[in-house]
N, C-alpha and C positions, 0 to 999 in steps of 0.2 A: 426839360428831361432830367438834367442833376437835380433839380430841387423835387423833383417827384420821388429821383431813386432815393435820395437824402431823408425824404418823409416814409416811405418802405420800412430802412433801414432802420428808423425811430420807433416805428411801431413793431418790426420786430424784435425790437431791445425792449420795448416794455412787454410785451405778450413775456416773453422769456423771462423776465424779469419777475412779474407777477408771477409765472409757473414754478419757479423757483423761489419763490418770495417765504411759502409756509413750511418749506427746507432749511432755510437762512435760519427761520425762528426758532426752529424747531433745535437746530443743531446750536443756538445762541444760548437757549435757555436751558435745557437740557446736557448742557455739555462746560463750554464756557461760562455760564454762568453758576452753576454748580461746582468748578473747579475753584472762579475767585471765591464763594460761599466757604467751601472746605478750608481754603486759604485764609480767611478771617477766622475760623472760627480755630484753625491749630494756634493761632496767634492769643487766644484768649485763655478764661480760664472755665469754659463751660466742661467742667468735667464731673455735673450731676445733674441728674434728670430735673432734680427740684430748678434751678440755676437757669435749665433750657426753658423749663414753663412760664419762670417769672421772667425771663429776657434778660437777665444780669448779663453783660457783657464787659467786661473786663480786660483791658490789654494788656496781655505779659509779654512779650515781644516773642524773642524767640527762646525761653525758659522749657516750654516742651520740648525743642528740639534739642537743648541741652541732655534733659532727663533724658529722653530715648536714647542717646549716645553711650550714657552711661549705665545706662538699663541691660543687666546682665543677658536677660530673654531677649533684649533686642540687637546686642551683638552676634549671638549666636544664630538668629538670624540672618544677620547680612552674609555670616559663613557660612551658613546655610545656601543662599542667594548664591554665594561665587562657586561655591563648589556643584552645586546642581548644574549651574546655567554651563561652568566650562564643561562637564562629562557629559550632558544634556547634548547639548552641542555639537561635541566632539563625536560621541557615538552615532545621534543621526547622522553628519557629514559623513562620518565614515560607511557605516551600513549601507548608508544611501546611496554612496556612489559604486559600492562593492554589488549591489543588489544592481544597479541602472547596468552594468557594466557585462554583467552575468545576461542579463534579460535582453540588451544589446545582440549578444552573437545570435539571436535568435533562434536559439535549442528549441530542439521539439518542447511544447509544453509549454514553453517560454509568456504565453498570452495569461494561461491559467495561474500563472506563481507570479505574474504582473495585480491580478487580482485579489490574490491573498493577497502580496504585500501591501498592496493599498485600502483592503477589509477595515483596518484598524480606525482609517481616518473616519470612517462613517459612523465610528461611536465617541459618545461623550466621555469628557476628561472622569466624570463620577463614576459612567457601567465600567469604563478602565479600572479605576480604583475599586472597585466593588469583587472585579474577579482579581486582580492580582492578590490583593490583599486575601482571599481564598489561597492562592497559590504559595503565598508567603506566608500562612498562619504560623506561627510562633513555636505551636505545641512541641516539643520535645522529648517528652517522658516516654519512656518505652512504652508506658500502657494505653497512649494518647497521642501520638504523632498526626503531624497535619500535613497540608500541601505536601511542599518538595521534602520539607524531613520525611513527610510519611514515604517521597517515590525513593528515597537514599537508605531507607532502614530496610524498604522490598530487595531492594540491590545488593545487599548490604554493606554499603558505604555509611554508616552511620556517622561515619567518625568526621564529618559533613557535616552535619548536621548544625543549625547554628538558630542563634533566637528571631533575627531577621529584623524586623525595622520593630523590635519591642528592646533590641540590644544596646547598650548604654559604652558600648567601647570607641574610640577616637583616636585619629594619628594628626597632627598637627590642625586642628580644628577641622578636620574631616568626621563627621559623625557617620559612620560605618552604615546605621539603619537607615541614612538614604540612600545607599544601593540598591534596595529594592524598590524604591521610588523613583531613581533614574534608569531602573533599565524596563520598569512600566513606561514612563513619558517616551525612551525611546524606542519601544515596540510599538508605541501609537502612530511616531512623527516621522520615522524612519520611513514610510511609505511615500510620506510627504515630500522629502529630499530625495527618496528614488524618480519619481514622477518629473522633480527640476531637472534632473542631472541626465534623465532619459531624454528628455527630451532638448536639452540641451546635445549631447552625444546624435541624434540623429538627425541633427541640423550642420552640423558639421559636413563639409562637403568632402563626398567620397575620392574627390580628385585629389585634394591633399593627402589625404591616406595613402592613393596608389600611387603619387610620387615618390613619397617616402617608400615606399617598401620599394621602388625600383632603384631606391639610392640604396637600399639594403640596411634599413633601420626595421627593428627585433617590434615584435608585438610593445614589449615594452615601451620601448623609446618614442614607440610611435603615441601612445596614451602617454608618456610625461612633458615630452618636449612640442607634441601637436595639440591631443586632447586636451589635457591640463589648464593650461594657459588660454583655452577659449572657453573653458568651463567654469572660470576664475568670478566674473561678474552673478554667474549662479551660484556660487559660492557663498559671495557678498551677500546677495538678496536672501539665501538660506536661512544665513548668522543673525543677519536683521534680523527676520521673520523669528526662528525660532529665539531670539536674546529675547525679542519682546516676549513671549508666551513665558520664558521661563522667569522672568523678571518679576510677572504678576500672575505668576502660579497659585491659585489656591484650590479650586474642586478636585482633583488629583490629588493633592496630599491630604485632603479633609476628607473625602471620601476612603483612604489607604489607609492610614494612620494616626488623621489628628497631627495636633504637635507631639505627641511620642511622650516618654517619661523621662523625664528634666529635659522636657522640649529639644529632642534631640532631631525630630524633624519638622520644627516647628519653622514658621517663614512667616515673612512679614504679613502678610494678606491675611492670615490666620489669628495672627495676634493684630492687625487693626479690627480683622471684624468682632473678637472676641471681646479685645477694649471697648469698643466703638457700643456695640449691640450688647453686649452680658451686665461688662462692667458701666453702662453709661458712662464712660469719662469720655466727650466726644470729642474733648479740645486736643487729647492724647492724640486717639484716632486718628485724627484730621492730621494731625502732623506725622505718623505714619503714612497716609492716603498721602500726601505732596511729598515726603520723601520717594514713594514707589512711584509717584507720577515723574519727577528728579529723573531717578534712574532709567527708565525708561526711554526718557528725552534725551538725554546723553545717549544712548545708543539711534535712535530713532530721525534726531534733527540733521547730525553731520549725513547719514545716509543720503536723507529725504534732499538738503540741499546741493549734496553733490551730484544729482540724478538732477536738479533742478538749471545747473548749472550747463550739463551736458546736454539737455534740448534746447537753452538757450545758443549755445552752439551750433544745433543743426537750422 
């Protein structure tokens, strides 16, 4: 009888096995194997087309990732990078939880402005950029106003009026023209973190709520000191989620505005592909591509292992 169930159990690890088998490939070749490839090849000096044809391979160590560091376009990048991702960030969590929290008391209407706010997520990061960028048009001239200048000169708040992510003004490496590119990404994603934080909030069990309030703790107190802190692991999973998106942001800003004029919203994804695909220099590229893949895994791994660690536990 064991040795029967023993041979069961054999054949259902190979069946599973083989079912999974052109998964394993697929995700080896396509994924990992492509990433050591990029990895070789930022390491070289393939940076012309002629160079890729004849196979010239050449080890410069890490001399690209030198250059890039000290690559003017590619500093302003990475401030690019920090400054999107923390207000990126910051405003979905916010919105998110103001909107979850609103749509909670369950107001009349409440199901229907559930659905707006979540409209957003059903389009792509490019139709985003395609109507903001309408909404943000640049034009100024009295004889020629566009988007929101044109609804502030109807108003007449003119004096509003501003160039919009065509603006070339900065406060401590904050380029001003990605404002209109962070409050598109969080009109998208804001739906997104409403959705976590709702449904977090109605998991929450009603009996803690009406204890507290029979201890005579205020709306508030009861949402900082009960909600809050059970809300905290959605939180987490939020920042994760959207740190990655905005780490390796490019159809949003390429469909908005390009990198801007002296690449004022210019982002690494932008300038690999521009290197990469325009300029043939692939070796550059590639060493763009592993620094964003870098970044990404510093946000990404501590996560994934600490989540790894806690069902180890259970």
């Amino acid at each position: 009888m064991g040795v029967f169930h023993i041979k069961r159990k054999t054949k259902r690890g190979i069946i599973s096995f083989l079912i999974l088998s052109p998964t394993f490939a697929a995700i080896g070749v396509f994924v990992y194997f492509f990433i050591g490839w990029t990895g070789r090849t930022s390491v070289s000096n393939w940076n012309s087309f002629a160079r890729l044809l004849k196979g010239e391979f050449e080890f410069v160590g890490l001399r690209n990732y030198f250059r890039l560091f000290e690559d003017p376009r590619f500093q302003t990048d990475l401030w690019n990078t920090l400054y999107f991702t923390l207000f990126f960030i910051l405003g979905c969590l916010l919105l998110g939880i103001v909107l979850a929290v609103l749509i909670d008391r369950n107001l009349k209407g409440s199901g229907i402005f559930r659905n707006i706010y979540l409209f957003p997520m059903a389009l792509s990061f490019v139709v985003t950029g395609a109507v903001w960028r309408w909404i943000f048009a640049p034009g100024i001239l009295p004889s020629n106003p566009q988007g929101m200048n044109l609804l502030f000169s109807l108003v007449g708040l003119d004096f509003l009026q501003w160039r919009w992510f065509t603006s070339t003004e900065s406060f401590l490496n904050f380029n001003f023209a990605l404002i209109p590119v962070i409050i598109a990404a969080v009109w998208q994603m804001s739906g997104y973190t409403m959705a976590m934080y709702l449904a977090g909030l109605r998991g929450i069990s009603q009996d803690l709520v009406e204890a507290a309030e029979v201890d005579g703790a205020t709306g508030w107190q009861i949402f900082w000191k009960i909600k809050f802190p059970i809300l905290r692991p959605i939180t987490l999973s939020a920042m994760i989620i959207l740190g990655h998106i905005s780490l390796k942001i490019f159809d949003l800003v390429y469909a908005m505005t390009g990198s801007g004029p002296n690449n004022v919203t210019d982002v690494p994804a932008i300038y690999m592909f521009e290197t990469t695909f325009r300029a043939n220099k692939y070796a550059t590229g590639s060493a763009i591509a592993i620094i964003m893949l870098l970044m990404v895994a510093v946000v990404i791994i501590p996560y994934l292992a600490s989540a790894f660690r806690k069902e180890k536990r259970i």
